[in-house]
C-alpha positions in Angstrom: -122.8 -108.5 -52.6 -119.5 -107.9 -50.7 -118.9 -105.2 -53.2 -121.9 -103.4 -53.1 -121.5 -103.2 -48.9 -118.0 -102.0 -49.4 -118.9 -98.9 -51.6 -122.4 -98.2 -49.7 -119.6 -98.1 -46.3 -117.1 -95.8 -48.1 -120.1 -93.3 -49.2 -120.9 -93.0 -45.4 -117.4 -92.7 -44.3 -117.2 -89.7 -46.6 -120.4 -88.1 -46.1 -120.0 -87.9 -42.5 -116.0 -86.6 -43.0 -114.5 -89.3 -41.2 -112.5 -90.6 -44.4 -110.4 -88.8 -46.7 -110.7 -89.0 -50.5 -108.2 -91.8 -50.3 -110.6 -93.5 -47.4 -108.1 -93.1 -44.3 -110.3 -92.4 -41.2 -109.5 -89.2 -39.7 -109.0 -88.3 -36.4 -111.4 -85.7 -34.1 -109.8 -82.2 -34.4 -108.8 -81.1 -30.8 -108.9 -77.1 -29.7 -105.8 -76.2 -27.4 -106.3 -73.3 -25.1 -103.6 -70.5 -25.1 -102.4 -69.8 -22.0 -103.0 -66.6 -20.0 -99.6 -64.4 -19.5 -99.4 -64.1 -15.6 -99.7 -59.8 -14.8 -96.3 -58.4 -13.7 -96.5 -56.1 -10.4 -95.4 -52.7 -11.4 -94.7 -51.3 -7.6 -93.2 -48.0 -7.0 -90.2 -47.8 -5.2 -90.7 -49.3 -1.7 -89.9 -46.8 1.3 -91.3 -45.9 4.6 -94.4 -43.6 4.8 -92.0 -41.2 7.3 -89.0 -41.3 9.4 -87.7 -38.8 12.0 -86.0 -38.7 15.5 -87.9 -39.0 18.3 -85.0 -39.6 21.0 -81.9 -38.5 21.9 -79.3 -38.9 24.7 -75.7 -38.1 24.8 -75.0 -41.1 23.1 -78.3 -42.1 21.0 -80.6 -41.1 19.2 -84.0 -43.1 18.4 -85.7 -43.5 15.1 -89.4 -43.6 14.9 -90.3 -44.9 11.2 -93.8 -45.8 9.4 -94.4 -48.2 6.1 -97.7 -48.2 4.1 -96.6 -50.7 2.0 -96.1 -54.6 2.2 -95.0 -57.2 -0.2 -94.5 -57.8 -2.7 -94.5 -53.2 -3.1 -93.0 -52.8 0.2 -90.3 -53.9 2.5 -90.1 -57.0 4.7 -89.4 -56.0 8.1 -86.9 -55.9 9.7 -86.1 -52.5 9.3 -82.2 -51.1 9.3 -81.6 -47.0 10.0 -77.7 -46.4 9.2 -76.2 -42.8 10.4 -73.8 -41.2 8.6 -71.8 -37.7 9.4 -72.5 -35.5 6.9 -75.4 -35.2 4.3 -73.0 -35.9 1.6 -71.8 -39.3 2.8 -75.6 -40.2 3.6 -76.1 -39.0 -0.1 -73.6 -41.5 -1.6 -73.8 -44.0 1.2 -70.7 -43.9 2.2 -68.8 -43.8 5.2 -71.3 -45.2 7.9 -70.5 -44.7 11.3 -73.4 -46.6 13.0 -76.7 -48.9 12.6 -79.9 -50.6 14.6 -82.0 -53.0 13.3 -85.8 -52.7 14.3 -87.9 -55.9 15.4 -91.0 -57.3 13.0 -92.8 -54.5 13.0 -93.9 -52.0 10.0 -94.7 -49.0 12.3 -91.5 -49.0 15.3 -88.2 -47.6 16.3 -85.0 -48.3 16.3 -82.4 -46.8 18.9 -78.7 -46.7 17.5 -76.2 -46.4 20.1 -72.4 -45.7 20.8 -72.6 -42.1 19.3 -70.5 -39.1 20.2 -72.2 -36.7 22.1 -73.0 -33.1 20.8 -72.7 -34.4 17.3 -74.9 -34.5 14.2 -76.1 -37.2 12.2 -77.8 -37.9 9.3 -80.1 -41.4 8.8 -81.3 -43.1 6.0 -83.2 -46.7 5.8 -82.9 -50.2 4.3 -83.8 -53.7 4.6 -81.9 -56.7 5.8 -81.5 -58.1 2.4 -79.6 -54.5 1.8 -82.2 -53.1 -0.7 -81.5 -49.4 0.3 -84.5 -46.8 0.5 -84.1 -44.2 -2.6 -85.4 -41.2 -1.0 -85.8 -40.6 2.3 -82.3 -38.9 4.0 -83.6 -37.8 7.4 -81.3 -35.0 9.6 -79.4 -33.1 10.9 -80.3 -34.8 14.0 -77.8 -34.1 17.7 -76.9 -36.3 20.1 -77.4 -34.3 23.4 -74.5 -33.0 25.4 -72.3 -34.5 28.6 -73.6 -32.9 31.1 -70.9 -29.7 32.5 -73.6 -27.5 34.5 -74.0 -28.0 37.7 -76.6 -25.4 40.2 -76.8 -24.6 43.3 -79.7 -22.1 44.7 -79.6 -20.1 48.3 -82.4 -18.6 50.0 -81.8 -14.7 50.3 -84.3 -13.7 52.7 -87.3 -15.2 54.5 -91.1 -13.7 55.6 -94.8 -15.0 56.2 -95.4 -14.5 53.0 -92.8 -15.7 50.8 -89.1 -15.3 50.1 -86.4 -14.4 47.5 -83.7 -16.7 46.0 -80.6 -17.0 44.1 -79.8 -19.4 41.6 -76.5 -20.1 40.4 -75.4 -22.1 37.2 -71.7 -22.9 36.7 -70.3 -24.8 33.7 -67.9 -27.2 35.0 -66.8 -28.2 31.4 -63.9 -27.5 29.0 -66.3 -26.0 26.5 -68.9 -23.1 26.6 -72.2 -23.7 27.2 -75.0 -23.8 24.5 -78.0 -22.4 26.6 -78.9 -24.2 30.2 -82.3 -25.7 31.7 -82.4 -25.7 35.5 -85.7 -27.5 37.1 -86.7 -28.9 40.7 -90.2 -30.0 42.4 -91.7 -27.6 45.2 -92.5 -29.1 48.1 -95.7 -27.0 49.0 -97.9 -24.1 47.4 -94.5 -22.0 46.5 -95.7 -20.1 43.5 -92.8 -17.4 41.3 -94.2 -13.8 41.3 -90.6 -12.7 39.6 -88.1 -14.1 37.9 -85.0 -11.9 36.4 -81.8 -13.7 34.6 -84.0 -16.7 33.4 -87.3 -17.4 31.5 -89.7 -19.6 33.7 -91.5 -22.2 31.9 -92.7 -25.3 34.2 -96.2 -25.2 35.3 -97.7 -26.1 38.8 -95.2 -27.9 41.3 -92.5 -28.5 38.4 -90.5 -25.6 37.6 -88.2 -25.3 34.7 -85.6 -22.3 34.0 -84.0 -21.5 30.7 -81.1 -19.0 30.3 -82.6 -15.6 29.3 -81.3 -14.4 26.0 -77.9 -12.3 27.4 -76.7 -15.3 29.9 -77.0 -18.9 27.9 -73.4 -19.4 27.0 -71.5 -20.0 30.1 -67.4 -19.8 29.8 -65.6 -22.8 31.6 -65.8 -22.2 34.9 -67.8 -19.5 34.7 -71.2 -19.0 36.7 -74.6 -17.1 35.5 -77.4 -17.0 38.2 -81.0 -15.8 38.0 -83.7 -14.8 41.1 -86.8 -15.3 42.4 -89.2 -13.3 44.1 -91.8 -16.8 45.2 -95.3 -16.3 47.2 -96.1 -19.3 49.9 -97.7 -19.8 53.3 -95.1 -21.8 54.0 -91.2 -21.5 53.4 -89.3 -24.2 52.2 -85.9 -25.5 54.0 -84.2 -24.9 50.8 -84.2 -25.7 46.8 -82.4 -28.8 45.2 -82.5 -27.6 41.4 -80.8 -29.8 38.9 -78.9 -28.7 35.8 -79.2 -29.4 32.1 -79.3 -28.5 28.9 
């Protein structure tokens, strides 16, 4: 009896493919998933969108910069603008003479100070980890002048209707000038009829004078002046114009 339940249990074991031909039980087969390879980011070189000067003084000059890209394809702000003196150093990144480090932003400026004035630059850009921009090399960009021109005007002559003045511009410098601005405010309805020795270009109560084409480069401690024939119902007391560049 034992014997006939015995091979009636092995017959069932092997129909069903738990057993072996040697009638070991076998174990469920179990399906292992293959894992999915994580994508790696191809991202172009990160830079900012643009980059140009938007400032100057005689000792500054202000960077205005754009990104369009973030992380992980773009660069973590803060941003660092590095000026160099020639395009050749900017090329090779060498020689640096100065840098300023923006805030958090990706659209900002950054101002870099202690410059010599009447001097070029060249700027390029880079992170704070120092991952350096490839491409962009922004200049030549100038630092602005120290200020050498100084201008006094007179009143010539005097009627109901208007008058006529002089301007004079004197370089009080050790170098030539580069071309001179003079501007000041009227006080009334003063409008120029004629100007000779100087090109007009303020509009309304603000007047601005350039050099004419002949008279922009001043020796030192030379002079160049320029008149003006002005209409007004009224006439002033006198003109306070200020000197640039």
């Amino acid at each position: 009896m034992l014997r006939t339940l015995g091979a009636a249990l092995a017959a069932a074991l092997t129909l069903t493919g738990l057993a072996t031909s040697t009638g070991a039980v076998r174990s469920p087969a179990t399906t292992v998933a293959t894992p999915t390879p994580t994508p790696t980011v191809a991202c172009p070189p990160a830079l900012p969108v643009s980059g140009r000067v938007t400032g100057a003084t005689a000792t500054s000059l202000t960077v205005t910069y754009s990104m369009i890209l973030s992380p992980p394809c773009g660069y973590d702000p803060p941003m660092v603008v590095t000026l160099f003196a020639s395009r050749e150093d900017a090329t090779g990144w060498r020689n640096p003479v100065a840098e300023g480090i923006s805030g958090p932003e990706r659209y900002g400026t950054v101002t870099v100070g202690g410059l010599t004035p009447d001097t070029e630059y060249w700027f390029r850009f880079s992170d704070t980890h120092g991952t350096r921009d490839p491409y962009i090399i922004g200049g030549p960009d100038r630092t602005l002048p120290t200020s050498t021109c100084v201008a006094t005007a007179t009143i010539d002559s005097r009627w109901s209707g208007g008058f006529i003045a002089t301007v004079t511009v004197r370089n009080t410098g050790t170098e030539p000038t580069r071309g001179w601005l003079v501007s000041w405010r009227w006080s009334g309805d003063e409008r120029i009829q004629t100007i000779w020795g100087g090109v007009a270009e303020g509009s309304g109560q603000n007047v601005v004078v350039r050099n004419a084409s002949w008279n922009g480069t001043i020796a030192p401690g030379g002079s160049a002046m320029f008149g003006l024939y002005v209409a007004s119902t009224t006439s002033p007391g006198g003109i306070t114009p200020v000197c640039g560049r």
